[in-house]
C-alpha positions as CSV (number, residue, x, y, z in Angstrom):
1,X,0.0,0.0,0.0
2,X,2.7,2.3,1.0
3,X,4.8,2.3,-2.9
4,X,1.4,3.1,-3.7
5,X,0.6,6.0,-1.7
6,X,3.9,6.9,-2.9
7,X,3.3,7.1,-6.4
8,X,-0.1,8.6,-5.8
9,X,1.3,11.6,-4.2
10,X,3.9,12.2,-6.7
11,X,1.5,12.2,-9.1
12,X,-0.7,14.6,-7.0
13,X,2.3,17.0,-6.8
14,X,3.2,16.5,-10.6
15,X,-0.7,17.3,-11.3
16,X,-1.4,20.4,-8.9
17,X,1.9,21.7,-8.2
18,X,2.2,23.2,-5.0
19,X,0.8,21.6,-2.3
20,X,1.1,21.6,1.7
21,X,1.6,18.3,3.7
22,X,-2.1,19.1,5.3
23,X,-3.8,19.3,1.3
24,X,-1.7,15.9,0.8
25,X,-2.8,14.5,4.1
26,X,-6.3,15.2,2.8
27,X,-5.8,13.5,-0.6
28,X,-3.9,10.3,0.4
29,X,-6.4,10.1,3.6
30,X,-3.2,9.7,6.3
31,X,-2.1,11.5,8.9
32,X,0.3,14.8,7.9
33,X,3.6,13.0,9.9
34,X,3.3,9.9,7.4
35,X,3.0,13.0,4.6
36,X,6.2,13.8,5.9
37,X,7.6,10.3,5.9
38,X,6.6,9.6,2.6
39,X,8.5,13.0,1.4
40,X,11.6,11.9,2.9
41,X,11.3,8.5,1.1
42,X,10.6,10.4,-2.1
43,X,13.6,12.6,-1.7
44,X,15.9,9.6,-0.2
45,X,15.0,7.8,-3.5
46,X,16.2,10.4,-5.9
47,X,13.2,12.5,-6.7
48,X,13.4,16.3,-7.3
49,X,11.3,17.3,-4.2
50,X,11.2,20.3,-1.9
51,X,9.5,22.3,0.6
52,X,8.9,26.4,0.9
53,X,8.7,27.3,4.0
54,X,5.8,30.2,5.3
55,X,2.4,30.7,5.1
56,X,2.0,30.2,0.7
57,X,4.7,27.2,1.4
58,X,4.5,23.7,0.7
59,X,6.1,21.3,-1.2
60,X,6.7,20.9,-5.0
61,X,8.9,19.4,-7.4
62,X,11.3,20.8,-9.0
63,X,10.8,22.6,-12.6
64,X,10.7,19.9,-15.4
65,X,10.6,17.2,-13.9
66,X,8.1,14.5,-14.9
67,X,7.6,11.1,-13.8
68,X,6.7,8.2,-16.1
69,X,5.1,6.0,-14.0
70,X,2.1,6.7,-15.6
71,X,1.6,2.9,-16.7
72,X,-1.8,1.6,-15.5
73,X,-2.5,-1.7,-13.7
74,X,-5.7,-4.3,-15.2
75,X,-7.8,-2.8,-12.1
76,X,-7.0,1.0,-12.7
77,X,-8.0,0.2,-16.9
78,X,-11.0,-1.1,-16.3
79,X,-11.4,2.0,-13.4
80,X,-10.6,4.2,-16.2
81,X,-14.0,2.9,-18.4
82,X,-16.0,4.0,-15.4
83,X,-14.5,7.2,-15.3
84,X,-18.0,8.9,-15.4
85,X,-19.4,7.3,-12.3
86,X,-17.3,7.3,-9.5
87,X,-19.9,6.3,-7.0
88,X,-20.5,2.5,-9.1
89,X,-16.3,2.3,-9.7
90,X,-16.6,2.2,-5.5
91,X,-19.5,-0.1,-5.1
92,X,-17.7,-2.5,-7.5
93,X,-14.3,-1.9,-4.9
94,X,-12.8,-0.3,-7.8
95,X,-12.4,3.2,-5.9
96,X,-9.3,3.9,-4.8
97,X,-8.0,2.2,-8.2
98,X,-10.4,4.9,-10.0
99,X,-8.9,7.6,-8.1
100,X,-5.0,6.4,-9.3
101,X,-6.0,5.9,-12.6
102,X,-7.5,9.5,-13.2
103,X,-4.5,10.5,-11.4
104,X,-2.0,8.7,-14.3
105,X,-4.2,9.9,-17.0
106,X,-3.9,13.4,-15.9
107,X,0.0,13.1,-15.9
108,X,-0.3,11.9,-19.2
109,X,-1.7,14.2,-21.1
110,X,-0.4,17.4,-22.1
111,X,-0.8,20.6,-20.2
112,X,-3.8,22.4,-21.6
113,X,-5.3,18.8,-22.4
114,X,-5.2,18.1,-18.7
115,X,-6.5,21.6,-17.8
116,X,-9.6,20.4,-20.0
117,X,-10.2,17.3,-18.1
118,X,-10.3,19.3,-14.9
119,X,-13.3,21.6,-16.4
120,X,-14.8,18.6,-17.1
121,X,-15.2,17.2,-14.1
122,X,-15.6,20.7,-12.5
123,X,-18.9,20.9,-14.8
124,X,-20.4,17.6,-15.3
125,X,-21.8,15.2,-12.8
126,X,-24.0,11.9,-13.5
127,X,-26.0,11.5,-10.9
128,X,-27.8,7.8,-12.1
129,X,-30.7,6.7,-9.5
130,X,-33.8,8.2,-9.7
131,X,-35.2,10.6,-7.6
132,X,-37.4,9.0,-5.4
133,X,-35.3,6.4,-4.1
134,X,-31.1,6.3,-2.9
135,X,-30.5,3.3,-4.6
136,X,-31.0,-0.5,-3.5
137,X,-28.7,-2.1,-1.0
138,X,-26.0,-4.3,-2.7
139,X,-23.6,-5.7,-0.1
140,X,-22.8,-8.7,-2.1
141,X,-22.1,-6.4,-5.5
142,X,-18.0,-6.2,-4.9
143,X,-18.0,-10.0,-4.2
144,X,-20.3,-11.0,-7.6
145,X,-17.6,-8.0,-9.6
146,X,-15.1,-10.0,-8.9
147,X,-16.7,-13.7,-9.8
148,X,-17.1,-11.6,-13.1
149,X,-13.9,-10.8,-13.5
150,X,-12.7,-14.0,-12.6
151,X,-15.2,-16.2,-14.2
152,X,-15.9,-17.9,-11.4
153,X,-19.2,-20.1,-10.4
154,X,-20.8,-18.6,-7.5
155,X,-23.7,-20.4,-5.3
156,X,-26.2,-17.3,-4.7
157,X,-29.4,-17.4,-1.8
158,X,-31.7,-15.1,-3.9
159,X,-35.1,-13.8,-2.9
160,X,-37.8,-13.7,-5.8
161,X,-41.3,-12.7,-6.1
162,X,-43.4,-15.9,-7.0
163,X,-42.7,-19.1,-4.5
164,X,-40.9,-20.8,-3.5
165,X,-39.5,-17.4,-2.6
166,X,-36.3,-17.9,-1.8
167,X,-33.7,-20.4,-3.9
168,X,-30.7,-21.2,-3.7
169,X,-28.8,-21.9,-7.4
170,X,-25.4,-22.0,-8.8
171,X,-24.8,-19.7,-11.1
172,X,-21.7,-18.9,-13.5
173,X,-21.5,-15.1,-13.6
174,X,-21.1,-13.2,-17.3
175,X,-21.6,-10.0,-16.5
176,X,-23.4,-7.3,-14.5
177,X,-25.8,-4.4,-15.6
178,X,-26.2,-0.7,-14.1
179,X,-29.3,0.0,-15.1
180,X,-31.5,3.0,-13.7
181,X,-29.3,3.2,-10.5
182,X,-30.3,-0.7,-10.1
183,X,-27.6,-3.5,-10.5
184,X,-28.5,-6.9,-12.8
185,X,-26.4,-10.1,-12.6
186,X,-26.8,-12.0,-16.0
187,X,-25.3,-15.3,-15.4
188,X,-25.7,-19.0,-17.0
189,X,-27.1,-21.6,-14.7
190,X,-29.3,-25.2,-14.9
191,X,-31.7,-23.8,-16.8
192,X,-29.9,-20.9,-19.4
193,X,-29.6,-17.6,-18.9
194,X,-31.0,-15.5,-16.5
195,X,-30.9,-12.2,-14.8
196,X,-30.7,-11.3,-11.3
197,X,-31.7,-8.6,-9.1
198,X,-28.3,-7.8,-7.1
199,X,-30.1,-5.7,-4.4
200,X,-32.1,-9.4,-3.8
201,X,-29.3,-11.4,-3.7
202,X,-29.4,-12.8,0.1
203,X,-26.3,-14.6,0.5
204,X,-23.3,-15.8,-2.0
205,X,-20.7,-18.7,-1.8
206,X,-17.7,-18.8,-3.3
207,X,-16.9,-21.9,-4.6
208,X,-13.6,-23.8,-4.0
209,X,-10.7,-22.3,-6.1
210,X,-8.7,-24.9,-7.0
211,X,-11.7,-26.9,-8.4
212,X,-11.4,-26.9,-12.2
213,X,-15.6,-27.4,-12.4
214,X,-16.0,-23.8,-10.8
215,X,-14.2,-22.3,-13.6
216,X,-16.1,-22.0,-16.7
217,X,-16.4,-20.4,-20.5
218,X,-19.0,-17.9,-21.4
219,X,-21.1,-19.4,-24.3
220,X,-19.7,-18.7,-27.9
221,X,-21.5,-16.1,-29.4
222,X,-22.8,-14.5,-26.2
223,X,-22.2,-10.5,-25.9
224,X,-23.2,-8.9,-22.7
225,X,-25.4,-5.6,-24.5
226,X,-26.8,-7.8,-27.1
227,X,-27.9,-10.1,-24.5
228,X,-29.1,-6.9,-22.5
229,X,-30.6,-5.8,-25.6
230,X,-32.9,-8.7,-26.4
231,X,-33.5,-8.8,-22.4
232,X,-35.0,-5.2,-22.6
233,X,-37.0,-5.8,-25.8
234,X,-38.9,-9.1,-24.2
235,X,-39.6,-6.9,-21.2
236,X,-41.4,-4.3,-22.7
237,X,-43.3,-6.8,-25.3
238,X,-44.5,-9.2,-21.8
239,X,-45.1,-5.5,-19.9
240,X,-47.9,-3.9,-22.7
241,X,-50.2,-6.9,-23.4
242,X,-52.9,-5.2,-23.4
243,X,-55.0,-1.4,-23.8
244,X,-57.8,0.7,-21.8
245,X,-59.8,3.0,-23.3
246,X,-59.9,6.2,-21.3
247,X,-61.3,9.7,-21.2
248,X,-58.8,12.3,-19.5
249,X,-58.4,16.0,-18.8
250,X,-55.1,18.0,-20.1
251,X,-53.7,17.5,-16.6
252,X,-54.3,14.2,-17.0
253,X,-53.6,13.4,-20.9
254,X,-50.2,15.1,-20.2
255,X,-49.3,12.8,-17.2
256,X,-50.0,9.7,-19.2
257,X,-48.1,11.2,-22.5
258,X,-51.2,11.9,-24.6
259,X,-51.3,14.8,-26.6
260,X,-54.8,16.7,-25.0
261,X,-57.2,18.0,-28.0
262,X,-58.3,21.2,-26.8
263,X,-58.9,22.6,-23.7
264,X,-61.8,19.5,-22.7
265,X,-61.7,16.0,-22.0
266,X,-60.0,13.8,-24.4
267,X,-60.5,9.9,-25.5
268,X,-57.1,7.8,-25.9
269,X,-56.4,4.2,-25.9
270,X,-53.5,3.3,-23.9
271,X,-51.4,0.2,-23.3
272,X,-51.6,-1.3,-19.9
273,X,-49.6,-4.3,-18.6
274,X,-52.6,-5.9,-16.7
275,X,-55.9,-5.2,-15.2
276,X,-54.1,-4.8,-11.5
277,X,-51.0,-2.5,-12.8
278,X,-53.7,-0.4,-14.6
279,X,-56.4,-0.1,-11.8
280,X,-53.3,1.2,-9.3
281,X,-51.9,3.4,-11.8
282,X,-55.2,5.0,-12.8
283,X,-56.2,5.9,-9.6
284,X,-52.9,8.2,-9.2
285,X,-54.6,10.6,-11.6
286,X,-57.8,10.5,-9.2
287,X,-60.2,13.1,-11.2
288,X,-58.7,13.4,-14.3
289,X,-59.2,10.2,-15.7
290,X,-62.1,8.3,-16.3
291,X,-61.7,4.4,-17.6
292,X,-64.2,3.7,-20.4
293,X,-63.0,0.3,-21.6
294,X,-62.6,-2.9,-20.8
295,X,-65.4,-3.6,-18.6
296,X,-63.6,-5.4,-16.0
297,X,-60.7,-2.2,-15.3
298,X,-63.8,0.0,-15.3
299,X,-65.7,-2.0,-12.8
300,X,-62.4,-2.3,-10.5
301,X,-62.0,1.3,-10.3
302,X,-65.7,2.3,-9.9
303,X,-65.5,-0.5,-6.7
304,X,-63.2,1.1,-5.4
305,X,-64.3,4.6,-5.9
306,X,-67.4,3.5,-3.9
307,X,-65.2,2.2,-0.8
308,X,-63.0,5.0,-0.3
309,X,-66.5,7.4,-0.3
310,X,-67.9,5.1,1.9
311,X,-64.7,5.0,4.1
312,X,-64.6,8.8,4.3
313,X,-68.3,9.6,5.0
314,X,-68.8,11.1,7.8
């Protein structure tokens, strides 16, 4: 850890420019003596390094000089491809290796190059979950990364919605999904290809290492975003298997995404996944909607119209 702290703050300094031991000690997360340790090594291993004393001091090095150890390591590369989301790089324990890489990048790249990166990052931010929620729990997300990335099988507790509600299945892991702030598994198993809700995943087992039948082979032909893809297009065809027919206000036609005619109500017919997803989600609009079509949606709302008014008499 130390040789890497090491490099990290040269790089810092190489970067920057001036700093003080207490801005590295911030950076490198140590205490300001080890700061000063870690200059001494620097300087006791040949490296053009000094301090200015006084209040606008600090230590720099000296004029020229640039290091090349700007090589990155197979954890800081693939770091570097999540350069844009810095919060999943540390949920997937790439982190620290993110923070390097940007680092070796930096000192890479030619002076006014570099000064573009740092606008860059000064004034853009993704920011990927949605707004009503802080993203589901993943404790087991570093542990399933690194079955990715070292194609090994995995034995995973999962909980699922129909029953038997929790299972327990060995699974070979091909790769993992960020999709709307939410992590997906996809991973072969006993009966093809499946995906997985991370933030259900109860427990995971690591198989024994040595053991040749926990390695395995992703499938010829397979490609993670093709299979992601097809994954996505199935979803949507199972979710809209049906319509309603409806009659809606502007308020209303604009929440759903219909185009209002005028200023009155207006008739639309509108895909619905099932009579239960519709009968919830129609009620949300309250007044502004009013469900013509089919007979058995339109009877479900009106029953429950009637027990809400007969709830709140009185």
């Amino acid at each position: 850890m130390r040789a890497s702290r090491l490099v990290t703050l040269l790089l810092l300094l190489q970067n920057r420019g001036r700093m003080t031991a207490q801005q590295l000690a911030e950076e490198l997360e140590v205490s300001v003596r080890t700061v000063y340790r870690d200059v001494e090594a620097l300087g006791s291993a040949g490296i053009p390094l000094y301090g200015d004393a006084g209040h606008a001091g600090g230590y720099r090095l000296l004029d020229g000089y640039r290091t090349r150890l700007t090589g990155l390591t197979a954890d800081e590369a693939q770091a570097a491809f999540l350069a844009a989301l810095p919060g999943t790089a540390a949920e997937l324990g790439l982190g620290e290796a993110l923070t390097t890489a940007q680092l070796k990048l930096r000192a890479a790249l030619p002076a006014e190059l570099r000064e573009h990166a740092g606008r860059i990052q000064e004034r853009f931010l993704l920011d990927a979950p949605g707004w009503y929620g802080d993203g589901d729990r993943t404790p087991y997300l570093a542990v399933i990364a690194g079955a990715v990335w070292a194609r090994r099988a995995v034995v995973l507790r999962y909980r699922r919605w129909r029953a038997p509600e929790e299972i327990e299945r060995r699974v070979e892991p091909y790769g993992l999904v960020l999709k709307a702030g939410r992590w997906y598994l996809v991973a072969g198993g006993p009966s093809g290809i499946r995906t997985y809700r991370v933030d259900q995943i109860l427990e995971v087992h690591a198989l024994e290492v040595h053991a040749l039948e926990d390695e395995f082979a992703v499938p010829d032909g397979f490609g993670l975003a093709a299979y992601w893809s097809g994954y996505l297009a199935d979803f949507r065809a199972r979710l809209h298997t049906g319509d309603a027919l409806v009659r809606l206000t502007p308020a209303g036609a604009r929440r759903l995404g219909v185009t209002p005619v005028g200023d009155g109500w207006t008739e639309a017919r509108v895909p619905i996944e099932s009579v239960d997803h519709a009968h919830g989600e129609f009620l949300r609009l309250g007044t502004d909607i009013e469900v013509l079509a089919p007979a058995e949606l339109r009877d479900r709302v009106a029953e429950t119209v009637r027990n809400l008014a007969t709830r709140y008499e009185g």
